[in-house]
PDB file of N, CA, C, O and CB in Angstrom:
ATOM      1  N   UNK A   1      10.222  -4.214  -4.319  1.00  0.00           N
ATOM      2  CA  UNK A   1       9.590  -3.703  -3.112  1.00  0.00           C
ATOM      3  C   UNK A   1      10.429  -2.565  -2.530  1.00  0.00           C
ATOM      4  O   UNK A   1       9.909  -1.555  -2.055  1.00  0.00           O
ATOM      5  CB  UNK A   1       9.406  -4.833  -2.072  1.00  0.00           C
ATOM      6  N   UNK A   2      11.852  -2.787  -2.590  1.00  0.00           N
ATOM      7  CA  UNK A   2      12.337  -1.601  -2.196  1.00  0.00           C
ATOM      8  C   UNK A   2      12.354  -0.611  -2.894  1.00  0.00           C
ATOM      9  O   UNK A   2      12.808   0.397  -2.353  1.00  0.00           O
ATOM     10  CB  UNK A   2      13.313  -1.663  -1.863  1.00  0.00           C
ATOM     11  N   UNK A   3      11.957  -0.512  -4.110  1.00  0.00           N
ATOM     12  CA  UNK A   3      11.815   0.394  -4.992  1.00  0.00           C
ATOM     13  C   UNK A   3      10.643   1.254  -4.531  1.00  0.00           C
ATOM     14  O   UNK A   3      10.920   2.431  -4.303  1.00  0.00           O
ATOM     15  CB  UNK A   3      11.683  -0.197  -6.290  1.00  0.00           C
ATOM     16  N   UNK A   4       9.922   1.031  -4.430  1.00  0.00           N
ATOM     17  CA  UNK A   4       8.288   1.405  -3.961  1.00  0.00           C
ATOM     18  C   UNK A   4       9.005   2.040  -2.143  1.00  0.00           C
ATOM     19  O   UNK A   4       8.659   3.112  -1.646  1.00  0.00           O
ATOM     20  CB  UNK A   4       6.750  -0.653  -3.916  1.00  0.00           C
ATOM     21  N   UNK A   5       9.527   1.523  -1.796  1.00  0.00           N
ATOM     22  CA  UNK A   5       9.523   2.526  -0.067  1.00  0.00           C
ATOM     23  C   UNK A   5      10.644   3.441  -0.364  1.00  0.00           C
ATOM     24  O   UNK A   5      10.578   4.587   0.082  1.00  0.00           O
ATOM     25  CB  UNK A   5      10.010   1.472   1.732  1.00  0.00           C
ATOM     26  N   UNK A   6      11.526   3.125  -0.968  1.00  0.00           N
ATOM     27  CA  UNK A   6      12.300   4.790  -1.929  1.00  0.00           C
ATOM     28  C   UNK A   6      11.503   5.355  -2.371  1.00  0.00           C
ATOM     29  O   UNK A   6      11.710   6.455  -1.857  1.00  0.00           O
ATOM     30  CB  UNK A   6      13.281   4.785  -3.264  1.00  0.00           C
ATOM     31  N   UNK A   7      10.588   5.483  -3.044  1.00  0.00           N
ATOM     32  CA  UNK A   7       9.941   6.555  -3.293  1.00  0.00           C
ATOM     33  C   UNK A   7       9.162   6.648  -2.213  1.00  0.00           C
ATOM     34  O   UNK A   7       8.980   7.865  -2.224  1.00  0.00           O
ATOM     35  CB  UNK A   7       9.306   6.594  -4.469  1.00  0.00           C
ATOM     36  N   UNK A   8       8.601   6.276  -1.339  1.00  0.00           N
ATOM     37  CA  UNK A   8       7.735   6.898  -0.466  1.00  0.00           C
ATOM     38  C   UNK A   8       8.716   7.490   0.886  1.00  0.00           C
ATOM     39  O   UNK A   8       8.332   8.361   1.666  1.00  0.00           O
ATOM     40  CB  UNK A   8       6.525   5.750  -0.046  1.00  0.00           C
ATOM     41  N   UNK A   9       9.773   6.941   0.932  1.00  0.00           N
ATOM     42  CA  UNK A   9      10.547   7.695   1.121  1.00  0.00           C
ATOM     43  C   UNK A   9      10.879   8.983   1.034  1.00  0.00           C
ATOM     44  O   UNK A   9      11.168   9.765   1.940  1.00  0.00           O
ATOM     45  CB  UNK A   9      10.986   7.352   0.841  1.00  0.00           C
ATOM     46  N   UNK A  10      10.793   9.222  -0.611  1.00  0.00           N
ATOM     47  CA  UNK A  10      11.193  10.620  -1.049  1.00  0.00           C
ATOM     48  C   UNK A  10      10.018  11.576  -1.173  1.00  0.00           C
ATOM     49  O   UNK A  10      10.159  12.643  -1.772  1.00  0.00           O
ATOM     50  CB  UNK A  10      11.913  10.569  -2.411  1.00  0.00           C
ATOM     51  N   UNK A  11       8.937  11.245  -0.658  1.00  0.00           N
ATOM     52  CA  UNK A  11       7.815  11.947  -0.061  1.00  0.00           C
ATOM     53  C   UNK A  11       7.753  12.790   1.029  1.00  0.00           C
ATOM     54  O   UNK A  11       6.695  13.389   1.221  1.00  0.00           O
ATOM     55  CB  UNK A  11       7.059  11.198   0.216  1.00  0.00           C
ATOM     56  N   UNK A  12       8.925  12.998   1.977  1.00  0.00           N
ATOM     57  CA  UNK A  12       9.533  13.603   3.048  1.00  0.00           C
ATOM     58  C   UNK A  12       9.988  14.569   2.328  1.00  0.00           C
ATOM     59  O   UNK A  12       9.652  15.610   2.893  1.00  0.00           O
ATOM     60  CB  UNK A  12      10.489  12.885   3.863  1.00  0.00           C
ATOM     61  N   UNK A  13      10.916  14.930   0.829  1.00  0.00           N
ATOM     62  CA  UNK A  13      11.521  15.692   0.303  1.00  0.00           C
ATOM     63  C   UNK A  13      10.692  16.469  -0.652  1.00  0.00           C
ATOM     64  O   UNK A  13      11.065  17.453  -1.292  1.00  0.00           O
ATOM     65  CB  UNK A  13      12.499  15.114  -0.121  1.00  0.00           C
ATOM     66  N   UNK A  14       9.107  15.709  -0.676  1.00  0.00           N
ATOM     67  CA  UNK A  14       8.072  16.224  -1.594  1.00  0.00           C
ATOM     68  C   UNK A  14       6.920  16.132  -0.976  1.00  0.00           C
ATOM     69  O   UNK A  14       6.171  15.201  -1.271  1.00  0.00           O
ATOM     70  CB  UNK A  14       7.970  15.577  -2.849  1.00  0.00           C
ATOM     71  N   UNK A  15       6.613  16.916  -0.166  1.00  0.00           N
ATOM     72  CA  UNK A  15       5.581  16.336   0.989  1.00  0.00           C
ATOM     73  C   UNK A  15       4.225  16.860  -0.445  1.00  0.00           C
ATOM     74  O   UNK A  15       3.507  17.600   0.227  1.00  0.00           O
ATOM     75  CB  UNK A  15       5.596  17.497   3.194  1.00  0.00           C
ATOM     76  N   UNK A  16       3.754  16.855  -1.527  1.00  0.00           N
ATOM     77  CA  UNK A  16       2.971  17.038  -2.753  1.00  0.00           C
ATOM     78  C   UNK A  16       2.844  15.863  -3.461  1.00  0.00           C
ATOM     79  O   UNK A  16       1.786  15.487  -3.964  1.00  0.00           O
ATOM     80  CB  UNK A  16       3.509  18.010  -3.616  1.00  0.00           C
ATOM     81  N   UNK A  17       3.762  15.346  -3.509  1.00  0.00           N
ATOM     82  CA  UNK A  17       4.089  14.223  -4.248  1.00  0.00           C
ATOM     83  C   UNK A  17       2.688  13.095  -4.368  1.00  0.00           C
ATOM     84  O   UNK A  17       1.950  12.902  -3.402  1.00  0.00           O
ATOM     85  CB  UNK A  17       5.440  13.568  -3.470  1.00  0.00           C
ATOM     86  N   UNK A  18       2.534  12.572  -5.404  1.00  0.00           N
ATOM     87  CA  UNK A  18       0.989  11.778  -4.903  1.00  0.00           C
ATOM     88  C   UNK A  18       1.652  10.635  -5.441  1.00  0.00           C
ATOM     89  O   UNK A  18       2.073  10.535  -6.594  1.00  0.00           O
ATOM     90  CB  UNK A  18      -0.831  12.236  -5.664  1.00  0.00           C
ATOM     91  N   UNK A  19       1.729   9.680  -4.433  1.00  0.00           N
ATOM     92  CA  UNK A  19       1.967   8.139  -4.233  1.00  0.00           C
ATOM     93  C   UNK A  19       1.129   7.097  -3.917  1.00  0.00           C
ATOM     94  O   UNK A  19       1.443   6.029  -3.391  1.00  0.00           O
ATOM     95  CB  UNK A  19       2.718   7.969  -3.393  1.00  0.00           C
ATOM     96  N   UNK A  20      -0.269   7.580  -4.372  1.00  0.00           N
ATOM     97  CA  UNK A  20      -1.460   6.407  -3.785  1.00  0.00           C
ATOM     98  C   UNK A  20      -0.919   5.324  -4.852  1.00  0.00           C
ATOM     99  O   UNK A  20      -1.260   4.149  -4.718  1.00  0.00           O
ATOM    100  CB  UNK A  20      -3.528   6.882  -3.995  1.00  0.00           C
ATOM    101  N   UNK A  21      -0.066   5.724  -5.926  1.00  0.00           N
ATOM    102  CA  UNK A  21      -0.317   4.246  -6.950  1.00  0.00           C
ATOM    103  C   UNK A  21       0.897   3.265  -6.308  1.00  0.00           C
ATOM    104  O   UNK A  21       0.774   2.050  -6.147  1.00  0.00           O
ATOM    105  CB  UNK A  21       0.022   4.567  -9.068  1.00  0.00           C
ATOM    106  N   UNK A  22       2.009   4.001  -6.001  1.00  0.00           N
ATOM    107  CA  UNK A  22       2.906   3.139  -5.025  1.00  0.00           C
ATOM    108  C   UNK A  22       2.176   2.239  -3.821  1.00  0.00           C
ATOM    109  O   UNK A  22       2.134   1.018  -3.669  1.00  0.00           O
ATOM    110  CB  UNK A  22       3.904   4.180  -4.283  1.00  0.00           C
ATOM    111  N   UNK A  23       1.568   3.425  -2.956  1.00  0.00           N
ATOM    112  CA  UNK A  23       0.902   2.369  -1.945  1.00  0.00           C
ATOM    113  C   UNK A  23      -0.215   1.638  -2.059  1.00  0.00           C
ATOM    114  O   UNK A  23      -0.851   1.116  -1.144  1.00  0.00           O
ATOM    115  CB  UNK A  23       0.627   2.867  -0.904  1.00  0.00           C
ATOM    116  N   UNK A  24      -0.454   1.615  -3.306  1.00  0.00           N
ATOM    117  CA  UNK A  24      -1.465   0.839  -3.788  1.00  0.00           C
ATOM    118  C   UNK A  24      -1.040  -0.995  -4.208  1.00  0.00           C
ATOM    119  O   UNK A  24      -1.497  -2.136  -4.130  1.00  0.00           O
ATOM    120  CB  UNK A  24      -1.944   1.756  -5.106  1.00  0.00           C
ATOM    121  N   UNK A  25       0.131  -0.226  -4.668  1.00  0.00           N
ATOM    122  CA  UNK A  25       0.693  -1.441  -4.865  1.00  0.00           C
ATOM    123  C   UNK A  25       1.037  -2.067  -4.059  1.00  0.00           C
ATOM    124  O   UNK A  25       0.501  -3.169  -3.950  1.00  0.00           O
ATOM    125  CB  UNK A  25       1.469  -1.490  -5.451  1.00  0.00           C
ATOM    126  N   UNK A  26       2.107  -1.672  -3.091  1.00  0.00           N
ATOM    127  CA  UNK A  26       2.593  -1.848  -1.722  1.00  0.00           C
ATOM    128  C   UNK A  26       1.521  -3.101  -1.388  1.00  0.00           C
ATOM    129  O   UNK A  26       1.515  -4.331  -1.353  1.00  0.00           O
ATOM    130  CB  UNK A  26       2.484  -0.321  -0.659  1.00  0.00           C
ATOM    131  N   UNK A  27       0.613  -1.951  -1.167  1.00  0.00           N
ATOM    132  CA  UNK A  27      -1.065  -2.912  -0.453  1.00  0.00           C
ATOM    133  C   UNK A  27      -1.113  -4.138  -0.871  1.00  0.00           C
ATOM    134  O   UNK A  27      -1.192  -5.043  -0.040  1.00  0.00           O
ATOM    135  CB  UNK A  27      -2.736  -2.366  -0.992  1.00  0.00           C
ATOM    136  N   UNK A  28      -1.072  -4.435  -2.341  1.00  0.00           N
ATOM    137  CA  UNK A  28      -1.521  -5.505  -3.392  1.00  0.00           C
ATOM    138  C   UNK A  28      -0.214  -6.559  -2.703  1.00  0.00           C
ATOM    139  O   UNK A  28      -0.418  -7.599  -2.076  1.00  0.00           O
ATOM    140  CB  UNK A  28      -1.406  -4.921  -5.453  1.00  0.00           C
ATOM    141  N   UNK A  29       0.513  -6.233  -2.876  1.00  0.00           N
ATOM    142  CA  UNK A  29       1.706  -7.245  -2.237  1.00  0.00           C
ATOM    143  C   UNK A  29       1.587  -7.677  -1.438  1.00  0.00           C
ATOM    144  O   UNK A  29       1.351  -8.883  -1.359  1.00  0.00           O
ATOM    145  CB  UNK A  29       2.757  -6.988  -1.936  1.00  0.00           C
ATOM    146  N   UNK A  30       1.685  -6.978  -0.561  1.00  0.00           N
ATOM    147  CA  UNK A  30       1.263  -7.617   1.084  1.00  0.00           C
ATOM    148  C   UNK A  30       0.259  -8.377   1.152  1.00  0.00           C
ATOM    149  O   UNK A  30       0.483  -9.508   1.583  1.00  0.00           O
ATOM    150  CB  UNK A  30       0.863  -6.623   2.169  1.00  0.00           C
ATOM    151  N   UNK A  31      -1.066  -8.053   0.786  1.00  0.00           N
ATOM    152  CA  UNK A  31      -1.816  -9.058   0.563  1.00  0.00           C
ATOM    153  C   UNK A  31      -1.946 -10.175  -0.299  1.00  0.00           C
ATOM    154  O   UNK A  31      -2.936 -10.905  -0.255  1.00  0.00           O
ATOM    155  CB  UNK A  31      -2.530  -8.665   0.490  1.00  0.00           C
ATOM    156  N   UNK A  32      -1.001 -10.346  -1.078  1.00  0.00           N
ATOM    157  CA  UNK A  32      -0.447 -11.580  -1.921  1.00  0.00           C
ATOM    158  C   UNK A  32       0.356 -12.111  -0.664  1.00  0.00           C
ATOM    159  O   UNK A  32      -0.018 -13.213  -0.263  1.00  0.00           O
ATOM    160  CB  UNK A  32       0.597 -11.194  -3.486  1.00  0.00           C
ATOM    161  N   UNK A  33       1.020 -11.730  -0.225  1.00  0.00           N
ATOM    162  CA  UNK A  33       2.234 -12.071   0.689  1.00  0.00           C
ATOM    163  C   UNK A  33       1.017 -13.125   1.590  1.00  0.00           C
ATOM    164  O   UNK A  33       0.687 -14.253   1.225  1.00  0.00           O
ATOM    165  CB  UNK A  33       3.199 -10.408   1.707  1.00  0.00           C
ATOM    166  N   UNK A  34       0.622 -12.573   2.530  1.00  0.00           N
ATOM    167  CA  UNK A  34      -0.224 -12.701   3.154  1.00  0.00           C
ATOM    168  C   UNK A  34      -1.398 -13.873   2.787  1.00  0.00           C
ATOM    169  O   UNK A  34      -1.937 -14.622   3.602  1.00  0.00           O
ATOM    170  CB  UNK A  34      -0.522 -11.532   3.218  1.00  0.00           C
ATOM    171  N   UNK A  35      -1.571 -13.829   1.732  1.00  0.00           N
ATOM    172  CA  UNK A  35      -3.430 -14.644   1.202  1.00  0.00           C
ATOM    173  C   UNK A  35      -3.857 -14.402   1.427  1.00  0.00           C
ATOM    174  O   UNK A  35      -4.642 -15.350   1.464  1.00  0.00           O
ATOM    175  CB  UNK A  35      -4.224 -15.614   1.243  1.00  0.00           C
ATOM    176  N   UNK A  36      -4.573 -13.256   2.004  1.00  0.00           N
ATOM    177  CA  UNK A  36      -5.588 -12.347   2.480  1.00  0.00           C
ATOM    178  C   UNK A  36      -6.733 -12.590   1.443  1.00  0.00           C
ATOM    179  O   UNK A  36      -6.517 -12.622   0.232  1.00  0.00           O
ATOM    180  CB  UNK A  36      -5.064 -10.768   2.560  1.00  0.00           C
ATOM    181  N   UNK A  37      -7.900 -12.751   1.977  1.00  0.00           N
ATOM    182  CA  UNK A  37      -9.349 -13.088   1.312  1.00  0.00           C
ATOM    183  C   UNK A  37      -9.507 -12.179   1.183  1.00  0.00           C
ATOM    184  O   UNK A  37      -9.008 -11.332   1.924  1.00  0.00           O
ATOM    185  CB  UNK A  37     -10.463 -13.723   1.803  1.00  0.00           C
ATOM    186  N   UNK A  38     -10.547 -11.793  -0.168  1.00  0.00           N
ATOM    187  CA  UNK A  38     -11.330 -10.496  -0.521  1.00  0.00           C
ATOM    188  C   UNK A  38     -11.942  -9.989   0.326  1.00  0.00           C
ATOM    189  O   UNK A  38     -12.231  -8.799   0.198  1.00  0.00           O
ATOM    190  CB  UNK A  38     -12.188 -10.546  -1.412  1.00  0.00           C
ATOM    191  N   UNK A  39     -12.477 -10.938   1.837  1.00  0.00           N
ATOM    192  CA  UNK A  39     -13.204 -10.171   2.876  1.00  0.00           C
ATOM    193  C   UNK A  39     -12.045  -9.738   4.183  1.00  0.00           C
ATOM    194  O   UNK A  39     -12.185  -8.766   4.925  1.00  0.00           O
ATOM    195  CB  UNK A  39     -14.566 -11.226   3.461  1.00  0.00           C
ATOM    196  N   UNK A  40     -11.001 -10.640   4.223  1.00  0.00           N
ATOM    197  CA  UNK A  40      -9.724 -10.125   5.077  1.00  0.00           C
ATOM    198  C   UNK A  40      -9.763  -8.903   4.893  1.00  0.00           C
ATOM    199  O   UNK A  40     -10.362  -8.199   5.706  1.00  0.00           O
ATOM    200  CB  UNK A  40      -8.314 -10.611   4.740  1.00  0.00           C
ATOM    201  N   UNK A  41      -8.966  -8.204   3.483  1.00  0.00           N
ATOM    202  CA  UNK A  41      -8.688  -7.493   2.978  1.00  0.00           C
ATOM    203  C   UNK A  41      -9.742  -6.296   3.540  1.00  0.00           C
ATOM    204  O   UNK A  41      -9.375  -5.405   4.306  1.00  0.00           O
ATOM    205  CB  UNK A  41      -8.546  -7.956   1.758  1.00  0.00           C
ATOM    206  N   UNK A  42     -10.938  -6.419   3.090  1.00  0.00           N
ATOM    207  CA  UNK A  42     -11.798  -5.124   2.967  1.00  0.00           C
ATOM    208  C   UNK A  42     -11.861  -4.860   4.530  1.00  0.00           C
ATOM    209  O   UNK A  42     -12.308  -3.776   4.903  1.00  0.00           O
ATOM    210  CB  UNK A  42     -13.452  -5.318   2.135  1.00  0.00           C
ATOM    211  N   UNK A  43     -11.350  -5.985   5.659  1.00  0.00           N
ATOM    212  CA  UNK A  43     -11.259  -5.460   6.754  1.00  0.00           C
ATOM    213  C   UNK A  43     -10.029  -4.770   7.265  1.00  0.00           C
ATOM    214  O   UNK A  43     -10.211  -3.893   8.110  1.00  0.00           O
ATOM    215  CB  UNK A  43     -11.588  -6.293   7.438  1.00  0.00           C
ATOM    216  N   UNK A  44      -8.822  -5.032   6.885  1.00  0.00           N
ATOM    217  CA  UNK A  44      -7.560  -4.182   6.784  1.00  0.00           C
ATOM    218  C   UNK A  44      -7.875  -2.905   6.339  1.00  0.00           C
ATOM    219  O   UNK A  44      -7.779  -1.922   7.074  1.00  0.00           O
ATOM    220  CB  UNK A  44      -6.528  -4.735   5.873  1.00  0.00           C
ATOM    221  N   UNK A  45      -8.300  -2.847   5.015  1.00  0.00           N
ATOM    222  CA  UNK A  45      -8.719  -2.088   4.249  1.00  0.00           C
ATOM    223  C   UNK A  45      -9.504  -0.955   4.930  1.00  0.00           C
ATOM    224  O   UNK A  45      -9.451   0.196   4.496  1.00  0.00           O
ATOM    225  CB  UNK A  45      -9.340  -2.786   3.376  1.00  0.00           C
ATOM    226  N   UNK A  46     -10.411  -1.385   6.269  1.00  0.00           N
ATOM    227  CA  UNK A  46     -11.245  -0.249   6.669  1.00  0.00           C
ATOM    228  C   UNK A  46     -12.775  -0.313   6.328  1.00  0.00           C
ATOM    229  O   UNK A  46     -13.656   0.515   6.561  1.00  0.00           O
ATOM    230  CB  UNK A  46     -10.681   0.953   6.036  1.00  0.00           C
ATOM    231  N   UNK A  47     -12.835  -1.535   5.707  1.00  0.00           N
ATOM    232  CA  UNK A  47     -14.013  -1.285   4.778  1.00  0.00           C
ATOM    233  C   UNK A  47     -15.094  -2.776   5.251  1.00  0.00           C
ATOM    234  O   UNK A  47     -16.106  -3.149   4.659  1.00  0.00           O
ATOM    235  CB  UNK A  47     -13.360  -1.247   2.813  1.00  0.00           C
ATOM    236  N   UNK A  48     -14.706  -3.151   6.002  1.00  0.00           N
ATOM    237  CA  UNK A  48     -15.669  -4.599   6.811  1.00  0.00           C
ATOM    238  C   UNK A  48     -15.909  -3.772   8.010  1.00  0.00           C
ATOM    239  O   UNK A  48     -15.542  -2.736   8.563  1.00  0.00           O
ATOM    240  CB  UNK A  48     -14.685  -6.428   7.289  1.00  0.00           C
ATOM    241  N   UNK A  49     -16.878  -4.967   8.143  1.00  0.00           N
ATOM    242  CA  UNK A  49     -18.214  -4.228   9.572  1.00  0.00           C
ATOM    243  C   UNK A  49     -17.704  -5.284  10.386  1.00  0.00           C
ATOM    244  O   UNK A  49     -18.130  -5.441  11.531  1.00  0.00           O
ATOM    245  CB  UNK A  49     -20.478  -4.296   9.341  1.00  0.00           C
TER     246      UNK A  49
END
């Protein structure tokens, strides 16, 4: 995990840099962390009504 916020980290030094697969992951964790339901999620996510 700290591996993943070093690099998004070093996104300050590469403001180009494309890190959706880091924070993608990031995401995936946390919501393991968490137990977040497939419908939790899509509301974090932005994506529930």
């Amino acid at each position: 995990m700290i591996g993943f916020i070093l690099r998004l980290v070093a996104k300050q030094a590469n403001p180009q840099a494309d890190t959706r697969a880091w924070e993608a992951e990031i995401d995936r964790l946390v919501y393991a962390l968490y137990a977040l339901t497939a419908v939790e999620i899509a509301i974090v996510a932005g994506q529930g009504n």
